[in-house]
N, C-alpha and C positions, 0 to 999 in steps of 0.2 A: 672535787666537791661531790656530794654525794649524789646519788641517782635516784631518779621520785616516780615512784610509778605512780597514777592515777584512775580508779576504779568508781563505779556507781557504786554506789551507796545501798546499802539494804538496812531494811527495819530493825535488824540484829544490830548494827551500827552504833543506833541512836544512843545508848546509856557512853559510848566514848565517844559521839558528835558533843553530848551535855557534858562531859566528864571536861571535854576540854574546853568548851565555852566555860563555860562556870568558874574553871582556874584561871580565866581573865578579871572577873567580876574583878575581887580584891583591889587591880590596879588603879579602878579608876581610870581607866585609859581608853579602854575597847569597847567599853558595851554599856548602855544607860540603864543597864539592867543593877539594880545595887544590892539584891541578894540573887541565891543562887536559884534558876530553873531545874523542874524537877523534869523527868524523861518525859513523863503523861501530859507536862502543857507543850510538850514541844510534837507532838505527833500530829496534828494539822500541819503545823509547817514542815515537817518530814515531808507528808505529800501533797505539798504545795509543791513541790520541786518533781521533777522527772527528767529520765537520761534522754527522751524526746526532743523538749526546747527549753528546761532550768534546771539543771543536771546539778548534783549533791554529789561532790567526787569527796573521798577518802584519799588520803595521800598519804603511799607508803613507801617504806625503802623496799632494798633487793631484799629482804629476811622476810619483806609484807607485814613488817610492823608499822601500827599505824604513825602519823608522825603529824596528822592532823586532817585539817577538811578545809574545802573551798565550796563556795557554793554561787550561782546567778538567782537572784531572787526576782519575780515579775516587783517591776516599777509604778506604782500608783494606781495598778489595777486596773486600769481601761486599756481595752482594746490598740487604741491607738500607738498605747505605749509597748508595743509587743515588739521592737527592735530594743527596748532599753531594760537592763537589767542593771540590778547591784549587784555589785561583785562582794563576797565577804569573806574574808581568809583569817584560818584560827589557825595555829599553831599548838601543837604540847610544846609545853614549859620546857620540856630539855629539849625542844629543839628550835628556838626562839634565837634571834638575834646570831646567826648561823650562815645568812645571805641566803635562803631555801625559799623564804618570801619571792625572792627575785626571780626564781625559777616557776615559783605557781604561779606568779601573776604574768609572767612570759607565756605560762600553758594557757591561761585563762584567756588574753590575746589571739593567740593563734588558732584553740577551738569557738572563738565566740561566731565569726563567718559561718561554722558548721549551725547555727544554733537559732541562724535570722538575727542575729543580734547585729547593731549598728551602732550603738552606743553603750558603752560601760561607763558606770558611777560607782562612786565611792563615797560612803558618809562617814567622816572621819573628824574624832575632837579635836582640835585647835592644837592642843596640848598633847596628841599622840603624833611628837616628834617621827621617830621612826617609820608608823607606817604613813604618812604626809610624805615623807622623804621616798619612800618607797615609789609610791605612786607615781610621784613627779618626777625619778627617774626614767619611767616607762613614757610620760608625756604626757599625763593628766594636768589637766588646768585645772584652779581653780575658776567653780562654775557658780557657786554660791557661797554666802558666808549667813548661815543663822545664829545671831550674838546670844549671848549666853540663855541659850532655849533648853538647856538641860541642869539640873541642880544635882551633885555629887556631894554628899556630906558637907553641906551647907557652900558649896565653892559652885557659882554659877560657870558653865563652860560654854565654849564657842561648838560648833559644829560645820565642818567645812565640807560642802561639797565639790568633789575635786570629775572631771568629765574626762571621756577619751571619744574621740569618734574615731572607729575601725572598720566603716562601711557605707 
């Protein structure tokens, strides 16, 4: 299988962090976003993250071609919640459905300890088979179920939140 390296993220990044979000939009699957983000709105959340304690990793092969991004994003914004992060993994399109998912959320496990983290979440549609199955290979519960709180071209969906505690 193939080998992932994992690198912080620089502000040069961002137009292929968007390139590859944006090529989820379409599916209705990944993201509640239903047209595409441009680079300029996404630069606050750029650094909202840092390789200190919400680290924005790039993930590449051995050639350091990109092959997508993972990222921990702070959880609900208060203090309290500073062990709880969401975990969010985007993949490019050719490298999607590969089993590579299984390897970054394996990495994302093992460095969350480094990071104060204690708890990883995941928000994931109802209807995104694949990465629901993902999760709950690694051990994630179901920890929430929000019924159809999001509208996708007129089709109401579920939103499930799936927990892991690792600390």
């Amino acid at each position: 299988m193939e080998e992932l390296t994992f690198r912080n993220a620089i502000l040069e990044d961002l137009p292929k962090i968007v390139a590859i979000y944006n090529s989820t939009v379409p599916s209705r699957m990944v993201t509640a976003d239903t047209e595409n983000v441009s680079v300029e709105s996404r630069i606050q959340w750029f650094y909202e993250h840092n390789p200190e304690s919400r680290p924005l990793w790039m993930i590449e092969d051995q050639e350091r071609n990109v092959m997508g991004w993972v990222s921990f994003s702070s959880f609900y914004g208060r203090p309290a919640y500073n062990g709880t992060v969401e975990v969010s993994i985007y993949m490019d399109e050719s490298c999607r459905g590969k089993g590579l998912g299984k390897k970054v959320l394996q990495y994302c496990i093992d460095q969350a300890k480094n990071f104060g983290i204690k708890t990883l979440l995941g928000f994931i549609f109802l209807h995104n088979e694949p990465s629901l199955k993902l999760f709950r290979h690694f051990g994630f519960e179901d920890w929430g179920t929000l019924p159809n709180v999001a509208v996708l071209d007129g089709v109401e969906r579920t939103l499930i939140i799936l927990g892991k505690r690792i600390g």
